[in-house]
C-alpha positions in Angstrom: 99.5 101.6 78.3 102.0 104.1 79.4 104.3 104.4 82.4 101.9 106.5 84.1 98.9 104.3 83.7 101.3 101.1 84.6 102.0 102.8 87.9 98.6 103.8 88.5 97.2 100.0 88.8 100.3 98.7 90.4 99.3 101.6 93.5 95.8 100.5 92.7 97.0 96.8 93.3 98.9 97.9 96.6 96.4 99.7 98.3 93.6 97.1 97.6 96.3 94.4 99.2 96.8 96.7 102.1 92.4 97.1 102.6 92.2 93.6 101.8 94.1 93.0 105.4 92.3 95.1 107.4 89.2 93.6 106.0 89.6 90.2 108.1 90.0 92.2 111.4 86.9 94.1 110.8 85.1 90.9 110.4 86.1 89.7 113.4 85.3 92.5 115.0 81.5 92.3 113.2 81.4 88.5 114.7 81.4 89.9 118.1 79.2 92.6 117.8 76.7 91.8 115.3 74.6 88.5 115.8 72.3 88.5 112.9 74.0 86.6 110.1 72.4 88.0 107.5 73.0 91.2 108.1 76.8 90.4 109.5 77.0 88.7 105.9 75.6 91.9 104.2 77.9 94.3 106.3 80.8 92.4 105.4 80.1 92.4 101.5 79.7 96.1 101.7 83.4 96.7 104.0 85.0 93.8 101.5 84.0 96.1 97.7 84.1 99.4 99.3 87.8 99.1 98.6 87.4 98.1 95.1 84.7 101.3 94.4 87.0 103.5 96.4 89.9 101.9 93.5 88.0 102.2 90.7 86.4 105.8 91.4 90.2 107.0 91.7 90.8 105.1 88.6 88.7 107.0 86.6 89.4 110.9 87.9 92.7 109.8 87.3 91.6 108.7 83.6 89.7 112.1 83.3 93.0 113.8 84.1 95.3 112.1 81.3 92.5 113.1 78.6 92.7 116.5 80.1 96.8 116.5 79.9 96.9 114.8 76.7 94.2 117.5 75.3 95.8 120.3 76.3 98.0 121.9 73.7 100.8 123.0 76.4 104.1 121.1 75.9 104.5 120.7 79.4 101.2 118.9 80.4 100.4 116.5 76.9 104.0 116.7 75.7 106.1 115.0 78.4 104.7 111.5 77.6 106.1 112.1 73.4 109.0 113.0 75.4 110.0 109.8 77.4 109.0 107.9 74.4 110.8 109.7 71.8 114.0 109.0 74.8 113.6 105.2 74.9 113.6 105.4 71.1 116.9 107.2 70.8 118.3 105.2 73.8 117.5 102.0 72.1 118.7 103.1 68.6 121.9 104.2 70.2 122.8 100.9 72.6 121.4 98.7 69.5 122.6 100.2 66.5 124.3 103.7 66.7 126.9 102.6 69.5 128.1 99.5 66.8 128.0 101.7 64.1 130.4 104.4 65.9 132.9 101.1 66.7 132.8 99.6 63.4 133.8 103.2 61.7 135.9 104.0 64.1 138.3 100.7 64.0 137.9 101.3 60.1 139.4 104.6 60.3 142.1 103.6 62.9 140.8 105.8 65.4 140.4 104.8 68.5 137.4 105.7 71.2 137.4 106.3 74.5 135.0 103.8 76.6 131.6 104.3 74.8 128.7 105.2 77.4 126.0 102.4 78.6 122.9 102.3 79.6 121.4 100.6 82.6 119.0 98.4 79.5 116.8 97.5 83.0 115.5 100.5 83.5 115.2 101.8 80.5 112.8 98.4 79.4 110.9 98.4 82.5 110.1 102.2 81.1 109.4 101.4 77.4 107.8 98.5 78.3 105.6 100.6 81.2 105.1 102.4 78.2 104.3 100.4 75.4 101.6 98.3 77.5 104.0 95.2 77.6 103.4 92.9 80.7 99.3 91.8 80.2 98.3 95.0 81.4 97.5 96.1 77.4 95.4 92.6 77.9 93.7 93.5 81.6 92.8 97.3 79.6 91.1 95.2 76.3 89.3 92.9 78.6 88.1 95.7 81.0 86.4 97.2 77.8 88.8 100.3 78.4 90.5 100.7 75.0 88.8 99.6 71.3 
């Protein structure tokens, strides 16, 4: 799962919290007004998974538009996800290997470096990892059926 898709359900996640709580104060409202039970019980189903149809509708225009960008053969709508990850990559080989590497030969040619550069290594794994589906959400997309 990418960033994009990672920040999609955690919005997703947000906005059914935030229905979720008005949900309550519409049933009380549908106490008062309503006395047949069945039907309160039947309006109240409805109010409590319009939310969640609302969610998953948005969900998937918002799938159709990824297949669109990835599809397309502009750089600048499929090739900007390439481009974080390609990023991330070099970020990583740099703090993990390059920047020891640059040290090493350095002290073993008796030069010495100014303060080497660092990364904030939060930010950039909250990114990859965003990216790279790491977190369950590569597990929630395999159980929902929506990857092979």
């Amino acid at each position: 799962m990418d960033l994009i898709n990672y920040l999609e359900e955690e919005l997703r996640e947000i906005i059914l919290s935030l229905i979720s709580s008005l949900i309550q104060p519409v049933g009380d409202i549908l106490d008062k007004v309503i006395p047949d039970q069945d039907l309160k019980r039947k309006l109240s189903h409805e109010i409590a998974t319009m939310s969640e149809k609302h969610a998953q509708q948005a969900l998937l225009a918002q799938l159709e538009i990824n297949k669109a960008e990835a599809a397309s053969g502009s750089l600048f709508k499929g090739g900007w996800r390439p481009a974080v990850g390609w990023v991330c990559a070099i970020a990583f080989m740099y703090h993990f290997i390059l920047k020891d590497l640059i040290i090493f030969g350095a002290a073993f040619a008796g030069v010495e470096l100014p303060e080497l550069p660092e990364f904030d290594m939060g930010t950039l794994l909250t990114v990859l990892g965003g990216m790279l589906g790491i977190g369950g959400l590569r597990t929630y997309e395999k159980q929902k059926g929506l990857t092979k």
